[in-house]
Phi, psi and omega in degrees: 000315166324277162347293225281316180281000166287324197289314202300332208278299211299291173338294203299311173329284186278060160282298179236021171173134187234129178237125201215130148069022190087333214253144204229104158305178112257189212295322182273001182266322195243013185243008185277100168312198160210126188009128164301058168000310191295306202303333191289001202212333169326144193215157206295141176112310185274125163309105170224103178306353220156169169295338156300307210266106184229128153219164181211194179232047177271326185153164208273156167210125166246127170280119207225081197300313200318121189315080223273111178272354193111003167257014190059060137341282182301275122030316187277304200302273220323299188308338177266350190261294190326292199262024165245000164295342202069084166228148143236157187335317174288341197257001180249169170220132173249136197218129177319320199056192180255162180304139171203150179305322151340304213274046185274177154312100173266351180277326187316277202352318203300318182253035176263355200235131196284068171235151157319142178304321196268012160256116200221052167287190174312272183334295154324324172279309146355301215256307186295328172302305173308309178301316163326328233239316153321305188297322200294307198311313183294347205048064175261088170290076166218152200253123188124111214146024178068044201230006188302322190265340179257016170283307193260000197290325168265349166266342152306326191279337158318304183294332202278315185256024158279325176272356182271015179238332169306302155308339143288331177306293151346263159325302168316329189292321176312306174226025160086350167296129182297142180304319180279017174251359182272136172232165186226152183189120222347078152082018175216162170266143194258154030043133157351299180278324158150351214256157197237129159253095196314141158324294226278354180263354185260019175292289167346284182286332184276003174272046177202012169218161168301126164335129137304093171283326178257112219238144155258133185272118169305138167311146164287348157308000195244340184293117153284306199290294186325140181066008185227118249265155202223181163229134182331145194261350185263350170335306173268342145313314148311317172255001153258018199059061194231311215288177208239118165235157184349333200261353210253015185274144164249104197243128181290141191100031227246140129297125183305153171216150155195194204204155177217121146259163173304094209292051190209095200289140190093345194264142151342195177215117178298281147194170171217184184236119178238022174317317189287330215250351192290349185218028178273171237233141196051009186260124203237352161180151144266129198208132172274172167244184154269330164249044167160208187226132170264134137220151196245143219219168196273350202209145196295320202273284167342291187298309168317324211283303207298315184323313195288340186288337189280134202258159163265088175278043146327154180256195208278148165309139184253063160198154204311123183311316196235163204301326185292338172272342186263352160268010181274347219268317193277321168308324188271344184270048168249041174233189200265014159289304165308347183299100185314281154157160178264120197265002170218157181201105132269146162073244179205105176274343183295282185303318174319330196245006189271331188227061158212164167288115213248122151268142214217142180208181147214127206254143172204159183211114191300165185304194182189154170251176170297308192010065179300154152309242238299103209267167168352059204237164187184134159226120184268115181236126198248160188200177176284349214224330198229173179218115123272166179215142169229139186190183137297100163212170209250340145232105197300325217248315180284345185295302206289325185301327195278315176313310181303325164297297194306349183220036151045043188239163169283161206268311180321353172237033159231100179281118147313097167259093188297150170241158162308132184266135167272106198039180198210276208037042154118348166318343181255358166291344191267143178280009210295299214257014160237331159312289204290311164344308203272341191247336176303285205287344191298342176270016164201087223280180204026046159265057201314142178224135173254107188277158148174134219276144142290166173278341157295311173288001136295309136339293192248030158243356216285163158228130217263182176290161168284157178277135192202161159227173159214142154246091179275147158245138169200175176222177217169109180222163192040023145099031171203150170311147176232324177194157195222125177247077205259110160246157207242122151265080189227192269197122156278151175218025169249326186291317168297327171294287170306005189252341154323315166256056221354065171213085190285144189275151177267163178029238214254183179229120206302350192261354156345268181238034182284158204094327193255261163348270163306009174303149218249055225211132198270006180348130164286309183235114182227137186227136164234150168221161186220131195227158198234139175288167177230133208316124211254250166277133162343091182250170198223176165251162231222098197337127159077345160048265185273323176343302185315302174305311197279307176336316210267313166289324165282338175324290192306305194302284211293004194268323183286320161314305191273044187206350167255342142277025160071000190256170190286169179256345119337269192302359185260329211256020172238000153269338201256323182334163170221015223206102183290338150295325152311321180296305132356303180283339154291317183306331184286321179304307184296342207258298169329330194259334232014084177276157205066021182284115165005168183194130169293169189272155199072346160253170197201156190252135160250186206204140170218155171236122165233156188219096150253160211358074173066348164255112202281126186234120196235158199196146172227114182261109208232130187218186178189125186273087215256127195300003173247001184148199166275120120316120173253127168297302212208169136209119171281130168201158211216129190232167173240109151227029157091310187233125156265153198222310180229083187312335172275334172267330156359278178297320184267356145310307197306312202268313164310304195294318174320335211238350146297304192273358172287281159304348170257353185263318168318305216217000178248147154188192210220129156251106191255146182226156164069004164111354184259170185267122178305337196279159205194329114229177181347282209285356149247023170208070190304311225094195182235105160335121179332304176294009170269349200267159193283148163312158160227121165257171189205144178211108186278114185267118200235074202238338191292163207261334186230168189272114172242165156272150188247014186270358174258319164324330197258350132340264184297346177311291191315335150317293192289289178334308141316299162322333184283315210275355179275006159287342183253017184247307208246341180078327156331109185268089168306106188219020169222156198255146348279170197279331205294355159289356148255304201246152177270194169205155189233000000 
């Protein structure tokens, strides 16, 4: 009931006006739905109850907009329409569909707006409501910020039982049996009697009435799919090497491509010589660009070959060449010109630090790459009239605009087919490999041209997480935290990314110091600030995004704060909590690890709490300080995300993300010399090595009043957690990323 007067609240706000950023909507702009994608393309026979729902009587069809990255999107969505349609999972087909405004994100707002997630005051409500009200009008289809599963868990399940109740509907007119005497069951209507109507023969007559909209969403008790471990629909595909992702798509007639751009990210192209390369065995063009050389080649690997033969002239990076200027860059935005803003003040922290002994620490955290497997790709087909594209990507309705600006065409003449992705974790918010995709082919026009990046040149084009430090001060009397003092410097990769996309975030940026700012923590003199650097190399977001950093500096601090009072790092930080979904999540991690148990000698446990995009995720981390190095044993963790939806894929987003946030705080990060990044592939940003990973135990908490997503959260906790426990292994304090420049690890 809590949700339903929460929609209701939200609603009634943007009734008559949504104000957001200047720009002021009115009542018919935001209260308009928008066009039904399905209906525009529907042939006599198609049902198509919603922008989800299609059936006929060939077969059930679901649209499932969200992207699938690998994290089983698609497989989630299919399950919330299934299972309030009466379906099962075998009896559907599912398509991405095309972009459309239908799909927009009704979940972004939340963490769009600078209020804690657990604040739901006026003001707070107020604001997500507006932003709401933004997203709908622009139609902003995107899939990430952890937002997949609370964009669809109620309107999907809407959809589903706008067409099971239509199709009963269906059926009662048909044969004369009262609608509430009617039942559904896989994919059919059941009768009184027993007899069963299949969906696909009553699809006719219900494509010729209006949707039944006033619909009831079932109890959960009533739910087969939900909550229940279900198996993926992409499963077998997957585990047999079958399924088809983005680089593996084929269009007949199509030519190969890849590009060598200027690794001086953003700089020109001076000139070059392809002299060498001009007559090599399968090279079919060389096309200069403006910022680098394509070549198009009968085979993928030829065009790789041909690049390397080609000499180069860039021109200079336009951010500080080596890695020592851009952390002196990070180091000077600690004054009050740079100052974002200060997002938390409890108590008076200035007088808390003037007459006691001030502990003091500083934290820093490195550029980072993406580095999904499945590196950049795109197939482009340019015409006088039409455009396709096929590719992955995570905003579909921005993909089809920007092609159409970039060739001076209407956005009604560029389709988009979206595909699976072998991972992003944010990498597929970027435009790189649909630009250049797009400009390959326009120069050889009614040609499919198929791009695909090296794994270097996905490297040394990526735009990485940003670079950042802090500087805490905190104090401790009676064998307790008293007051904790963080300012954050780091690099926006929400500013940067947006001025990309020409829409610059206005006032402060909520992404600073998230992880920090919010932290779920009763601190008596608690100060956080955020101060923004000004942009060094291009950076993007990054799984879990500023969170990944700040999360790692108050932890990592504040860990340091108990361990100089003298208190368990458990128990302090469960004297310290405000927050009853935080609290929860500690207690389960404590209970799960049995923590205050013995420890053999040389091992050690940490402990991190972090609350990104709304979800409070806590990790206990167990490691041993092995005469070859750091051992990680084990790790326990625990998120409140209101709903589990798939317990099996659950458990495996939650421990991939651990085992993300693990390996990259071990052994990765991105540098530059010469204005390029040093790193180059795997074997210098490794991760975490198979033989390194840890038992993972994992527990999904459902106490919460709202539906979160988990696919970014479960990241920062792991940083700060390690570090703690190789402090309780080793006495060694960790307090810059990546560890393997202090400690080895085996």
């Amino acid at each position: 009931m809590g949700r339903l007067k929460t929609i209701a609240r939200r609603t009634f706000l943007v009734g008559s006006a949504a104000l957001v950023g200047g720009v002021a909507f009115g009542t018919y702009l935001v209260k308009r739905d928008p066009d039904n994608p399905l209906s525009m393309d529907a042939d006599a026979g198609d049902a198509v109850f919603n922008p989800w729902v299609k059936i006929n009587a060939d077969g059930i069809t679901l649209v499932t907009p969200h992207t699938d990255l690998g994290q089983g999107a698609t497989s989630m969505q299919a399950m919330l329409i299934a299972e309030e349609l009466d379906v099962d999972l075998d009896q559907v087909t599912t398509i991405p569909g095309a972009p459309a405004a239908a799909y927009y994100n009704t979940a972004l707002a939340a963490e769009a707006v600078p209020f804690r997630s657990n604040d739901d005051s006026f003001a707070a409500e107020t604001m997500r409501s507006s932003m709401n009200a933004v997203l709908k009008v622009m139609g902003a289809q995107v899939t990430g910020g952890s937002t997949s599963v609370p964009d669809s868990f109620d309107k999907l399940r809407m959809a589903g039982a706008v067409a099971r109740d239509t199709l009963k509907a269906v059926a009662a007119t048909e044969t004369g049996v009262h609608f509430t005497r009617l039942r559904t069951e896989r994919a059919a209507v059941v009768l009184p009697d027993g007899t069963r109507m299949p969906y696909t023969e009553l699809a006719e007559k219900a494509a010729q009435m209006d949707p039944v909209t006033d619909v009831t969403l079932r109890d959960p008790s009533q739910w087969r799919l939900i909550g229940k471990p279900v198996q993926r629909l992409d499963m077998l595909a997957k585990s047999t090497g079958t399924q088809t992702y983005g680089i593996d798509i084929k269009v007949e007639g199509m030519v190969h491509a890849s590009v060598r751009m200027n690794p001086r990210k953003g700089a020109a192209l001076s000139g070059f010589d392809a002299t060498a390369a001009k007559d090599m065995r399968g090279v079919q063009q060389i096309i200069e660009l403006p910022y680098g050389v394509a070549v198009i080649a009968d085979n993928t690997w030829r065009a790789f070959q041909a690049l390397d033969q080609i000499e180069y002239d860039w021109a200079a990076a336009p951010y500080p060449a080596e890695q020592a200027d851009h952390w002196a860059a990070v180091e000077a935005s600690f004054t009050p010109d740079h100052l974002d803003k200060e997002w938390r003040h409890d108590g008076d922290v200035d007088a808390a630090l003037s007459d006691t002994d001030v502990i003091e620490a500083e934290y820093r955290a490195p550029y980072v790459a993406h580095q999904p497997l499945e590196p950049l790709s795109t197939v482009a087909k340019v015409t006088d009239t039409r455009v396709d594209v096929w590719a992955a990507h995570q905003l579909p309705r921005f993909v089809e605009q920007r092609v159409a600006a970039r060739l001076e065409m209407d956005a009604d003449q560029v389709f988009f087919h979206a595909q699976f992705a072998g991972g992003s974790f944010g990498h597929r918010l970027e435009f790189d490999n649909i630009d250049v995709a797009v400009d390959i082919a326009s120069k050889v026009p009614g040609t499919p041209v198929k791009l695909t990046f090296s794994r270097e040149e996905d490297f040394a084009q990526d735009y990485n997480r940003q670079i950042g430090m802090a500087r805490g001060r905190g104090a401790v009397a009676g064998g307790q935290v008293t007051a904790l003092d963080l300012d954050i410097a780091t690099v926006s990769s929400s500013r940067s990314q947006s001025a990309r996309l020409g829409a610059p975030v206005p006032g402060p940026d909520t992404q600073l110091a998230a992880g920090a700012w919010n932290m779920r923590y009763a601190v008596p003199d608690l100060r956080v600030r955020a101060y923004a650097v000004p942009e060094l190399a291009p950076t993007s977001s990054w799984r879990s995004v500023g969170a990944s950093t700040a999360g790692f500096f108050a932890e990592g601090f504040l860990d340091e704060l108990i361990h100089a009072a003298g208190a368990d790092p458990m128990e302090e930080r469960l004297r310290l909590v405000n927050d009853a979904d935080a609290r929860a999540v500690l207690e389960a991690v404590a209970e799960m690890s049995d923590w205050g148990s013995p420890l053999a000698e040389g091992k050690g446990r940490g402990v991190a709490l972090v609350t990104a995009f709304g979800v409070p995720t806590a990790e206990v981390v167990e490691v041993t300080n092995t005469p070859a190095g750091i051992k990680i044993d084990k790790v326990w963790i625990a998120a409140e995300v209101g709903r589990v939806v798939d317990p099996v894929t659950f458990e495996n987003v939650v421990a991939g993300g651990v085992i993300w946030g693990l390996g990259h705080a071990m052994n990765s990060e991105i540098t530059y010399s010469d204005g390029r990044a040093e790193q180059d592939n795997y074997h210098m940003a490794e991760g975490m090595r198979l033989h390194q990973c840890p038992v993972i135990e994992v527990r999904g908490l459902e106490n919460g009043d709202t539906v979160r997503g988990v696919g970014e959260p479960p990241v920062p906790p792991a940083a700060p957690a390690l570090a703690n426990a190789i402090f309780a292994a080793t006495g060694t304090r960790l307090r810059e990323m990546p560890f393997f420049n202090t400690v080895d690890f085996v």
